[in-house]
N, C-alpha and C positions, 0 to 999 in steps of 0.2 A: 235493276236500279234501286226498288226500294233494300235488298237483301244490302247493296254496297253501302247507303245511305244509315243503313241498322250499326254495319261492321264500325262506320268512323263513327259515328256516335256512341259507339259501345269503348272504342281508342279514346276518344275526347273523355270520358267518362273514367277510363282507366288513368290518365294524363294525368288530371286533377285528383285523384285519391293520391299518386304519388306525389304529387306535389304535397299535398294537405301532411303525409305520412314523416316527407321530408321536411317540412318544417316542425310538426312536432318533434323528431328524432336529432334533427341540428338548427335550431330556432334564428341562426345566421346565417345560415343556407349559403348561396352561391356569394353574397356579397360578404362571407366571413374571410378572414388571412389565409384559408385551407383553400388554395383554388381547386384542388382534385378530389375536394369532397362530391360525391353523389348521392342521389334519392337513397333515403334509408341506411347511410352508412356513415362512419365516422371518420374523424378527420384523424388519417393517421398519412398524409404526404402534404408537404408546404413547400411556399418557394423561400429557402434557407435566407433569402434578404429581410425576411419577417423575422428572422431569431434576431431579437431585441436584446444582448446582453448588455448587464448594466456593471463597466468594470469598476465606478466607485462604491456601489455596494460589496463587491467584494472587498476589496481593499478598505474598506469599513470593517467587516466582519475581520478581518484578517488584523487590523492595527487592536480591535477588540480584546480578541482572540490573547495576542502579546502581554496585552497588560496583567492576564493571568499568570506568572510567571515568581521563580525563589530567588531571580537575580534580576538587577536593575537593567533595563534597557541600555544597547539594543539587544541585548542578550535575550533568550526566551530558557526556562528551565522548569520542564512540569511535567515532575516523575509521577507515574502511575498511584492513583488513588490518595494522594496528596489534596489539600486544599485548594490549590490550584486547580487541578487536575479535576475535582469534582466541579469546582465552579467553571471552568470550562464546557461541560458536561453540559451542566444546565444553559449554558448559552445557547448550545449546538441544539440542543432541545428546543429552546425559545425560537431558534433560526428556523428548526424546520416546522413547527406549528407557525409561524406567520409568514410559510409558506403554503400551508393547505393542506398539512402532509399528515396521515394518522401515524403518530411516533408509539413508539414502545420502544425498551431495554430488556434482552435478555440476563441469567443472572452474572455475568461478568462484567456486564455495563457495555457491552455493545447496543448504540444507539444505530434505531433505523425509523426512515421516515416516507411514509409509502404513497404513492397515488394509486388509486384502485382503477385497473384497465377496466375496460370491457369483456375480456377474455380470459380472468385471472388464474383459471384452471389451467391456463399454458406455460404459466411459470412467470419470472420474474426477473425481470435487470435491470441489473441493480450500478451502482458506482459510488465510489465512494473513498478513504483513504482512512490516516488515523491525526490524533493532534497531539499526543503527548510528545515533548522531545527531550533531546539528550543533555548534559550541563551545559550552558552559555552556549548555545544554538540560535540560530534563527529563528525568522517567525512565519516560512513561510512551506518549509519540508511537512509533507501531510497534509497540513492545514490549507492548503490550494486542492488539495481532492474532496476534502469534507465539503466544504464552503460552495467552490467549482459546481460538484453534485448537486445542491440545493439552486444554485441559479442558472442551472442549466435547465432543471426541473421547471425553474418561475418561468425561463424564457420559452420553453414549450406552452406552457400558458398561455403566456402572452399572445403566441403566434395563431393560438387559436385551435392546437393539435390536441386530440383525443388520443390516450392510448389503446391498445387492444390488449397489449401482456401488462401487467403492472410493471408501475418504474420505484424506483427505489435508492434513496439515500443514506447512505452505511457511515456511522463513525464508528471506526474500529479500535476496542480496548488494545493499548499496549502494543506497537508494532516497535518501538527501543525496547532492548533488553536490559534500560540500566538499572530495576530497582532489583529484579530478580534472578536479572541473566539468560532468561529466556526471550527472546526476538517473537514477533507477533501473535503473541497472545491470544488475541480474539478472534482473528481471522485461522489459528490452528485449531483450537477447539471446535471452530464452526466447522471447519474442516473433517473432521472426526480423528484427528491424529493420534494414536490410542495412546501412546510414550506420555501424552501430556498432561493426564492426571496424575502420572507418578514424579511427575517432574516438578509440578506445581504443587502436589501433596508435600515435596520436599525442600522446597525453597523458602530461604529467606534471606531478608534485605541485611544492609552493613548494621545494622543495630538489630540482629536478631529478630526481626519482626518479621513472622511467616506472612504467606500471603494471604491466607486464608484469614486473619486477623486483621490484614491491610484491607482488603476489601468489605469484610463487616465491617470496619472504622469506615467505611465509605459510603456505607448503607444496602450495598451489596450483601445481603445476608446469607444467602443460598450459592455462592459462589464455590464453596468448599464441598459441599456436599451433593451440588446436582449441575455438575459440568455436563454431563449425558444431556442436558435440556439443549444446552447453546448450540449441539451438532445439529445439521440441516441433511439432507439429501441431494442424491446427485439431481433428485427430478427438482427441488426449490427454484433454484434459478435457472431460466435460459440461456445468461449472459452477462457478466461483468466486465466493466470498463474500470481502468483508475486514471484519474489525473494527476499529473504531479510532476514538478521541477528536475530538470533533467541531473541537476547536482553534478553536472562534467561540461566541459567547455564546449562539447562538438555543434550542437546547433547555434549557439551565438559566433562559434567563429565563422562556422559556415554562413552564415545568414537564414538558416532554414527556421520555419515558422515552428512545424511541429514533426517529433521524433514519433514514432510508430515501431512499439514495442515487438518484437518477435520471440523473445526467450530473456527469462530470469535466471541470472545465475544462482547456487544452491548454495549457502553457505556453510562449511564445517568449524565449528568453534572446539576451540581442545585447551586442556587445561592443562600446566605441565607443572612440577615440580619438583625441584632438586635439595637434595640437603646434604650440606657439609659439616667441616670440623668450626669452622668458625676461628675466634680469637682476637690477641691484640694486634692491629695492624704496625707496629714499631717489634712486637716481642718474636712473632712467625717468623722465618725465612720462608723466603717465596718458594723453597724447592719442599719446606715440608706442608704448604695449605692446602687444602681441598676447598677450594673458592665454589660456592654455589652460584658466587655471584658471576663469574668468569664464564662457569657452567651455560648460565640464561644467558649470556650474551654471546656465545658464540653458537644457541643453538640460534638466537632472533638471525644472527645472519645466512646459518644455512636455512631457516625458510625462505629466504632470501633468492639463496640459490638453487634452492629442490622446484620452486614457483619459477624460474628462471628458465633452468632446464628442462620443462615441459615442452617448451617452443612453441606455446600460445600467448598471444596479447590477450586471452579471454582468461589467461589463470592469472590469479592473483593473490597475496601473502602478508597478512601484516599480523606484526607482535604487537599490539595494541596497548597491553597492561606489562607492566612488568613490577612486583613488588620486594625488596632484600628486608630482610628481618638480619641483624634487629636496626636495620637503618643511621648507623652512627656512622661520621667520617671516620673514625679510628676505630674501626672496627669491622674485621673481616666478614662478609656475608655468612651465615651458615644456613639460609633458607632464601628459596627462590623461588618467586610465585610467577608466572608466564600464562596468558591467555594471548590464544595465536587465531587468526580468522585467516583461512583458507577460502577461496571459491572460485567456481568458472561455472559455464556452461554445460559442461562436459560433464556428469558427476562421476564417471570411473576416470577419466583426468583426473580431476582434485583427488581425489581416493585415492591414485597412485602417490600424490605428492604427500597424503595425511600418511604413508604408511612409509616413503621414505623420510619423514619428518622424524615419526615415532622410532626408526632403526638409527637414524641419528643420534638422540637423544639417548638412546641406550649407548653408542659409544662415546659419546661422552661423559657421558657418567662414570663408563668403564675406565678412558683415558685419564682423567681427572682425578678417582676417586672418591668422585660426591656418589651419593643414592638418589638415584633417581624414584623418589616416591611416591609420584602421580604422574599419568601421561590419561587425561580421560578423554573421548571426544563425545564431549557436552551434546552435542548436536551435530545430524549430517544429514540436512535435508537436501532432497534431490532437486535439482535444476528442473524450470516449468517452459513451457515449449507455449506460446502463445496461439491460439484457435482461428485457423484459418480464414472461417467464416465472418469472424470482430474484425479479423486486420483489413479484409477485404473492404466490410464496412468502413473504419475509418478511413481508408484510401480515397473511398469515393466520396467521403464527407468532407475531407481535405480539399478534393479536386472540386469540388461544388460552390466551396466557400474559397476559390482561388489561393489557396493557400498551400505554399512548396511545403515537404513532405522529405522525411529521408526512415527506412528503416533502419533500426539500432537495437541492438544489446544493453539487457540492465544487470548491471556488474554491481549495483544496490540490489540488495532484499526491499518485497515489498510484501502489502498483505494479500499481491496478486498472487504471490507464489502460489501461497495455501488456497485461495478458492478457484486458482488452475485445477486444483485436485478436485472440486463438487462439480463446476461450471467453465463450460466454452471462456474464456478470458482474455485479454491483453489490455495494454497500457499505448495512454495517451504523455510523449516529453512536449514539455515545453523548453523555452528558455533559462537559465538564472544568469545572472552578470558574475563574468567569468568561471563559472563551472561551480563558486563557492556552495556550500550547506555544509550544517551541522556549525556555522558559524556565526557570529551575530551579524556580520555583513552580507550576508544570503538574502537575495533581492530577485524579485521577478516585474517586469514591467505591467504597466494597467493594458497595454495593445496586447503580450502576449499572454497574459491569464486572460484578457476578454476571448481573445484566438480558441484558448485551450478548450472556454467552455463553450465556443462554438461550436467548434469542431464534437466534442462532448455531447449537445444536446442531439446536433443531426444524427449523430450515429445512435444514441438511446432513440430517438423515434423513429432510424430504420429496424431495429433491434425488436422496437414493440409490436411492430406492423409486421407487415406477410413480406418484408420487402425480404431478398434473395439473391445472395453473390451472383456477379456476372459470369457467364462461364469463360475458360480461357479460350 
């Protein structure tokens, strides 16, 4: 009796140190938002009815965001390293320090904004999108993943959730190509994509301004000379998520809340250029011109028909630019400038279409008698296949927060493509009203960005934790 009387006395005695352990280790213990917190452990599992998002703060942040812009509303325009573009910068800065977050900028000007887990040694996921856009754009392409990331963050807060992996909020420099040409910037350099200091060494904007000179104009000083800093490893991150407007009509027609990314398609960008005889349009006869201008237009249609002839809805073709020199109505094209964007899923798909594009273009040149003087492909980055482990995660974060769900294809580049290449990845669609972006009518409602970063936060706090796809 006394030996039994010893043992629970020795229990009662163990009982109350843990108790005493768990309050100093979670000072809110049982009665915090974390019901599945325990003695001495953090709160990394809540009940998802506690994620508090606040959708007029976004949409604050976001009408903010607009007013930085080189065209008047509702138009948004804010190319890379511009005035705009930096004041921008500094908002998103402001947004994540009065969220809590330790911010730094690497030297391209990729903003990040950290909470430090418990476990930081295990890596880090992150979420995040970019905010410059393209001319008279909307205000909402990118700038719903920057913004999204930072209140999905606050709403973990809120809830009372501790992380174990750090989490992390990414603005990404430059995911438009329109000052340079080059498509996401910041997220390929972090990437380690080796092509892209010789590409970036050698670009400049329509007023001859390299970029290397654009971004010290920006305060970016180290930009030109130590690209090698901004790369990461494959072990940096555990896990990226992006948010961001589905930019196509399928979930609002359907009704579906949120799209659940599976694979990014790759895009191939290519440069073409034809040159002819030129002349006066009254003095030529039509059987003696070499029309350049003839030339680009009837190569825009057979991309038309090479994208056609694949027999996939996942390929897709557009002549995007087309420029005639010397631009006069009485006067016959003698130079033709073509930028053509190819892409699917598939990348030896597209690659077949980029290579009967380019066999094209040589017979017409041939048929015509213009020179075909540039065919280059700019870029041909490969299609990203989204991480089994993320999509699983979101699935259950959807089905949690009762929220319908459809998997989909992004037939948009994003800056998920590139950190698919360091880190496990996929993407969160939302809504926009009728499919619009890159327009200034691009509109996403306050129910579904508040949805988007719902759905956002639980899967960054299954992500941080030890939580673990279901098996099949």
């Amino acid at each position: 009796m006394a030996a039994m009387a010893l043992l629970c006395a020795l229990l009662h005695s163990l009982f109350l140190l843990l108790l005493a352990f768990d309050a100093q280790e979670d000072p809110v213990g049982l009665t915090s938002s974390c019901p599945t917190a325990r003695f001495g452990s953090l709160c990394t599992s809540f009940d998802p009815a506690n994620l508090d998002v606040n959708p007029d703060d976004i949409q604050d942040s976001i009408d903010k965001l607009a007013t930085f812009s080189d065209t008047p509303a509702p138009s948004v325009t804010r190319i890379l390293y511009t005035d705009n573009d930096v004041a921008a910068r500094s908002f998103i800065r402001e947004l994540m320090e009065s969220a809590q977050l330790t911010v730094r900028e690497d030297a391209i000007g990729n903003i990040f904004g950290r909470w430090e887990g418990s476990e930081p040694s295990q890596g880090v996921v992150a979420s995040g999108s970019h905010t410059d856009a393209i001319p008279y754009a909307g205000k909402y392409d990118g700038v719903v993943g920057v913004v999204g990331a930072v209140e999905a963050i606050k709403a973990l807060r809120r809830a009372g959730f501790q992380p174990k992996r750090s989490l992390e909020a990414i603005m990404f420099t430059s995911e438009e190509p329109t000052r340079f040409g080059l498509s996401c910037i910041g997220s390929r350099v972090m990437a380690g994509d080796p092509r892209v200091a010789v590409s970036l060494a050698n670009a400049v904007d329509e007023d001859n301004v390299t970029f290397t000179l654009a971004a010290n104009r920006a305060g970016y000083d180290e930009a030109g000379d130590n690209l090698q800093s901004v790369a990461v490893g494959n072990e940096t991150y555990a896990a990226f998520v992006e948010l961001h407007i589905e930019q196509g009509p399928l979930l609002e027609e359907q009704g579906v809340s949120i799209g659940i990314v599976t694979a990014i398609a790759g895009p191939a960008s290519l440069g073409v250029e034809f040159a002819g005889g030129g002349g006066h349009a009254g003095a030529v006869l039509m059987h003696l011109r070499n029309d350049a201008g003839l030339a680009a237009a009837e190569l825009a249609l057979a991309v038309e028909r090479h994208v056609l002839e694949s027999g996939s809805q996942d390929t897709v073709g557009t002549t995007g630019t087309v420029k005639l020199y010397p631009g006069a109505i009485n006067s016959i094209p003698r130079n033709a400038q073509l930028g053509i964007d190819i892409r699917d899923i598939d990348g030896s798909r597209r690659d077949a279409v980029v290579e009967r594009v380019r066999a094209t273009a040589h017979e017409i040149a041939a048929r015509r008698g213009v020179v075909l003087q540039n065919f280059t492909v700019v870029n041909q980055d490969p299609p990203a296949q989204s991480t089994d482990f993320v999509i699983e995660a979101l699935k259950e974060a959807s089905e949690e927060l009762g929220l319908g769900h459809k998997m989909m294809i992004s037939r948009a580049y994003h800056d998920s493509l590139f950190m698919a290449r360091i880190a496990p990845t996929a993407m969160i669609f939302i809504p926009c009203y009728r499919g619009y972006s890159h327009r200034p009518d691009e509109h996403a409602t306050l129910e579904d960005m508040a949805n988007g970063v719902r759905v956002l936060a639980l899967t960054l706090s299954k992500l941080s934790s030890n939580w673990q796809a279901p098996l099949e």
